[in-house]
C-alpha positions as MATLAB code, in Angstrom:
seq = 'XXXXXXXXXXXXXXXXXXXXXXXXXXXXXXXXXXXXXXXXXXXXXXXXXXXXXXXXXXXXXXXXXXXXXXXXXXXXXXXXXXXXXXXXXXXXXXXXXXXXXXXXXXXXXXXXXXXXXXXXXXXXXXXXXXXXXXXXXXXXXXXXXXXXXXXXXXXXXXXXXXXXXXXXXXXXXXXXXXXXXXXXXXXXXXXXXXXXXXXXX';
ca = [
     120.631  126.348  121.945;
     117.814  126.218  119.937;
     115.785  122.818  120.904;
     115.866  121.697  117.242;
     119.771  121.720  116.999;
     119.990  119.563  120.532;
     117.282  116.759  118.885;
     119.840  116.744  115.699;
     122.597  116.469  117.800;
     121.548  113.933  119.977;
     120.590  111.973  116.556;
     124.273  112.088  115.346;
     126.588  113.125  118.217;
     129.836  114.243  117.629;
     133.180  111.798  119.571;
     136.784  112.196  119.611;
     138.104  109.050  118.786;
     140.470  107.486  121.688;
     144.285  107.898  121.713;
     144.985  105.242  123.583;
     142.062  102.374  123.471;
     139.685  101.551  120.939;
     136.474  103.193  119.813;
     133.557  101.352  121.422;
     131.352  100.887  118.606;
     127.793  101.676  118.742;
     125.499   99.766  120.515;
     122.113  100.583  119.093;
     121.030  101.237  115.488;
     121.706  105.189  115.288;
     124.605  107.405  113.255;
     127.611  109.782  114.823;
     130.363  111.357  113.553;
     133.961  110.622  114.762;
     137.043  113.257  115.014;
     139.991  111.362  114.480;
     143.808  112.621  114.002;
     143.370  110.878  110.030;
     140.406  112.597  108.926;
     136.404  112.793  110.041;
     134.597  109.475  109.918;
     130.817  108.840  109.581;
     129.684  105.436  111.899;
     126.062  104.391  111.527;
     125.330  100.937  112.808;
     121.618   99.115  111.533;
     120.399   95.972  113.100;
     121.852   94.394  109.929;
     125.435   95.898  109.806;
     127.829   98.379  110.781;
     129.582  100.517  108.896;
     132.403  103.411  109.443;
     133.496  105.722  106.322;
     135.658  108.374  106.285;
     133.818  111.535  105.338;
     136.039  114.347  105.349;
     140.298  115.367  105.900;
     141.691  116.704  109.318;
     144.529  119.364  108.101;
     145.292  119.855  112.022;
     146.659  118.213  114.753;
     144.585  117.059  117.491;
     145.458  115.112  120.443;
     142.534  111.759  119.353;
     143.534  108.451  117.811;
     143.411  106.974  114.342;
     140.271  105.655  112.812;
     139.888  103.008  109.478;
     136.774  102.892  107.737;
     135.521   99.132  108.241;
     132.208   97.148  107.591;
     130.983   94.610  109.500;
     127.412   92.632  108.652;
     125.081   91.007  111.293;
     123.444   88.929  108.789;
     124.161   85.487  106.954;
     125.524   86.052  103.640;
     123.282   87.859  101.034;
     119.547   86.346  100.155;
     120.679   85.321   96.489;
     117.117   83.260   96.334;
     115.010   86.280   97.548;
     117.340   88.422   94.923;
     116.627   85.387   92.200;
     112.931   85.872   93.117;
     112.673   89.448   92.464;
     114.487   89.187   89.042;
     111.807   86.669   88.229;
     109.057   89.025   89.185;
     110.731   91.515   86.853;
     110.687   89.034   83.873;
     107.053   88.354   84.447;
     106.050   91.796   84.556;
     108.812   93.075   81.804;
     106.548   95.764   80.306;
     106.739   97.902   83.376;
     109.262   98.865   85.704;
     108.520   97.074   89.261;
     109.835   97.635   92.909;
     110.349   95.727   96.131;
     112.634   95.126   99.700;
     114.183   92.676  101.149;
     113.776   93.115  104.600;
     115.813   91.615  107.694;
     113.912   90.892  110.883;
     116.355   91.366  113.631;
     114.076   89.290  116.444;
     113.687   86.284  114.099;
     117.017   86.523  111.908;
     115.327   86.283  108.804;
     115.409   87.542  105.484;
     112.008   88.312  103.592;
     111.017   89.571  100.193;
     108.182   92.044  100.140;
     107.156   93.486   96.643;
     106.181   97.675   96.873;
     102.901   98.974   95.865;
     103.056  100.863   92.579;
     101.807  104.081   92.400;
     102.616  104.860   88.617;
     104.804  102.334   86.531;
     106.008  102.631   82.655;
     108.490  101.101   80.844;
     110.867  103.868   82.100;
     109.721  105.377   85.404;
     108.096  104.133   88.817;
     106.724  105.460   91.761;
     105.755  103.304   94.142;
     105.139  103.193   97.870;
     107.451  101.273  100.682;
     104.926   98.330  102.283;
     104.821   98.782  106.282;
     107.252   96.931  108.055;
     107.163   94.831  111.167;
     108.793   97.060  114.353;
     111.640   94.489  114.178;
     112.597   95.002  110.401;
     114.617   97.211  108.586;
     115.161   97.224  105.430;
     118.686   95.978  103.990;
     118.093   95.635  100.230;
     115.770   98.256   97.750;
     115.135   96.653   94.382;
     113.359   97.823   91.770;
     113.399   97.055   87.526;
     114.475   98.794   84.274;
     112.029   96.773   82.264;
     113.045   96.632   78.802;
     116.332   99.140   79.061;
     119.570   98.237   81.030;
     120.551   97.897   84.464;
     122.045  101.018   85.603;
     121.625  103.749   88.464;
     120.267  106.946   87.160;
     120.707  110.246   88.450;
     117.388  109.736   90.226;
     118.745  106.532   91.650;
     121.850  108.847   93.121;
     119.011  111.134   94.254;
     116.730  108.753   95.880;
     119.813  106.785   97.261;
     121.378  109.833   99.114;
     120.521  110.094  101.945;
     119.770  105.936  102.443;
     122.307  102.987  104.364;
     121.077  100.093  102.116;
     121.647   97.828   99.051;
     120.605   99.114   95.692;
     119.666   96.152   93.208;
     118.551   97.252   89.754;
     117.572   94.026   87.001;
     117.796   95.586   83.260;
     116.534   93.419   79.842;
     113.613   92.025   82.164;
     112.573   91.053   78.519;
     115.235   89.382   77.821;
     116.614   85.752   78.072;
     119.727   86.840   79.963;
     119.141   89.957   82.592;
     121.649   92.831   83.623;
     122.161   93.563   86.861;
     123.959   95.980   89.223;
     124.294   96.476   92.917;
     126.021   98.708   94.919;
     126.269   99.586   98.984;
     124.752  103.053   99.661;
     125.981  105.219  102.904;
     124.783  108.652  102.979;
     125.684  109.157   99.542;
     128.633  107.390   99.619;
     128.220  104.488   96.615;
     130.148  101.559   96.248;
     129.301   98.941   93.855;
     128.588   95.341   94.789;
     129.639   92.161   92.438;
     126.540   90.195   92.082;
     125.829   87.563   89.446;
     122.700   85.860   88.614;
     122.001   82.243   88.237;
     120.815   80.797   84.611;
     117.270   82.007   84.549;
];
């Protein structure tokens, strides 16, 4: 087997999931797909949560057990004062569209707000560069500003967001008295949106 294919596959390994016992979940941050007799299931575990989605149907019968897609976090609840802060940072720079992380530190068990260096920012389109991170930190939620237009996920968001296991946070109307906001829980292209509501500014 070509070396190449044995690195990818020891990067996301292939399990049948048990008949008779549960699956041990993963014990290290990492990704691997799981045969089960419902369907094929995706389970990628980060220092800040775990996650198992079912990516694709089984239309045969194999001899493995069941599998249900389940999420389970690591972390306190969300940082609603480091998500406050960044919506601030967009009203005070409302002309341009800004971007930043919120990172969790899996040594110290801490949350922390680190704003992305912009490489070109309008009104209607960034590109900006990811800060470095500590060793320990990974990053759990990817903001980033609409400036004067609404908060939505574009089809570059859906792009950039593809291949990603994170939180999208977009602020729209950073002009505005009132912001929009959305959110939504990315897995490898899977999107599911988040409710998320923002204190009186």
């Amino acid at each position: 087997m070509d070396k190449r294919d044995i690195a990818l596959q020891r990067v996301c390994p292939i399990v049948a999931m048990p008949k008779f016992s549960p699956l041990e979940p993963l014990a290290q941050n990492g990704e691997r797909i799981v045969m089960a007799a419902n369907g094929t299931f995706l389970e990628v575990r980060r220092s800040w949560a775990r996650f198992v989605r079912k990516v694709g149907a089984l239309d045969t019968v194999v001899p493995f057990g069941e599998l249900q897609e389940s999420t389970t976090y690591f972390t306190p609840t969300l940082p609603r004062e480091l998500l406050n802060e960044f919506v601030r940072w967009a009203r005070q720079d409302s002309h341009v569209e800004i971007g930043a992380n919120i990172v969790w530190n899996e040594l110290t068990k801490q949350f922390r707000l680190i704003r992305s260096r912009t490489v070109h920012g309008t009104s209607s389109r960034l590109d900006y560069k990811i800060p470095d991170l500590d060793p320990n930190e990974q990053i759990v939620i990817d903001c980033h500003s609409h400036s004067t237009g609404k908060a939505y996920f574009s089809s570059t968001d859906n792009e950039d967001d593809a291949d990603a296991v994170k939180i999208a946070f977009v602020v729209g109307h950073c002009h505005l008295p009132q912001q929009s906001v959305k959110m939504r829980l990315c897995i490898r292209g899977q999107f599911t949106i988040l409710q998320f509501q923002l204190e009186n500014p």
